[in-house]
C-alpha positions as CSV (number, residue, x, y, z in Angstrom):
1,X,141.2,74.5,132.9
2,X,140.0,71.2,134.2
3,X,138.2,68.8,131.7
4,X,136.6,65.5,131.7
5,X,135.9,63.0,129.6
6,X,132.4,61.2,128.7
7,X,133.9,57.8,130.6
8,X,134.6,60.2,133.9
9,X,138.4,60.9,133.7
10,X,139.7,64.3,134.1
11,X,142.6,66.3,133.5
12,X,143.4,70.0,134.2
13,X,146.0,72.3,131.2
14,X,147.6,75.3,132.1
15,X,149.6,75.7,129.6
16,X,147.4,77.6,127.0
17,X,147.1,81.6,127.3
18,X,143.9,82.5,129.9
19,X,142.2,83.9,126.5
20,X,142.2,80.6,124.9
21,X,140.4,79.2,127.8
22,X,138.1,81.6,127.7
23,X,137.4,81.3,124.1
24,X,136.1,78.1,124.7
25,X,133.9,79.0,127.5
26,X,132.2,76.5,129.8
27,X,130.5,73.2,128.7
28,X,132.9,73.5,125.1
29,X,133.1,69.8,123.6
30,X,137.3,69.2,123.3
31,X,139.2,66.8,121.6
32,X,140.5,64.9,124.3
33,X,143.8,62.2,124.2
34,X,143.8,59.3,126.0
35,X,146.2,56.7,127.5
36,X,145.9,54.5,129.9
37,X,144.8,56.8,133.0
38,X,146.6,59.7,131.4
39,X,144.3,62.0,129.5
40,X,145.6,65.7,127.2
41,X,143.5,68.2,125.5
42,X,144.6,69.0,121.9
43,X,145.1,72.4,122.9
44,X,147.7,70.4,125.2
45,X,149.8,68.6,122.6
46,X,148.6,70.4,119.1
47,X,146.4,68.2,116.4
48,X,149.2,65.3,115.4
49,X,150.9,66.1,111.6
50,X,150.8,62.7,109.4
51,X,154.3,61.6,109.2
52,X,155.5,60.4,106.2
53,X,156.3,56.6,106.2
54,X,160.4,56.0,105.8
55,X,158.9,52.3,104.7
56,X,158.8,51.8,100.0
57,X,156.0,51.5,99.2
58,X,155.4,47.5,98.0
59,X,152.7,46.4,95.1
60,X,150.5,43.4,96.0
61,X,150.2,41.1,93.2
62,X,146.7,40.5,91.9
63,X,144.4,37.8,93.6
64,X,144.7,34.9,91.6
């Protein structure tokens, strides 16, 4: 599959199953990653799980 995004980069996947791509048909909108240059589908890298902070969590005090 090769994708592009609204701003003009592209990027191509292959690592899905041929029925997945073919699911989404031609045109399909995509979530689409990008850093720098480098762009991924999500179907690439899975939707990202919320990681639970390691961090205490700390009580302002009140506005004075």
């Amino acid at each position: 599959m090769q994708f592009r995004t609204v701003d003009g980069l592209t990027g191509e996947s292959l690592d899905a199953s041929i029925r997945t791509f073919q699911a989404l048909g031609r045109g399909t909108q995509i979530v689409v990653f990008v850093r720098g240059q480098d762009v991924w589908w999500e179907g690439d890298v899975g939707p990202r799980a919320r990681v639970p902070s390691q961090l205490p969590k700390v009580t302002l005090p009140p506005d004075a």
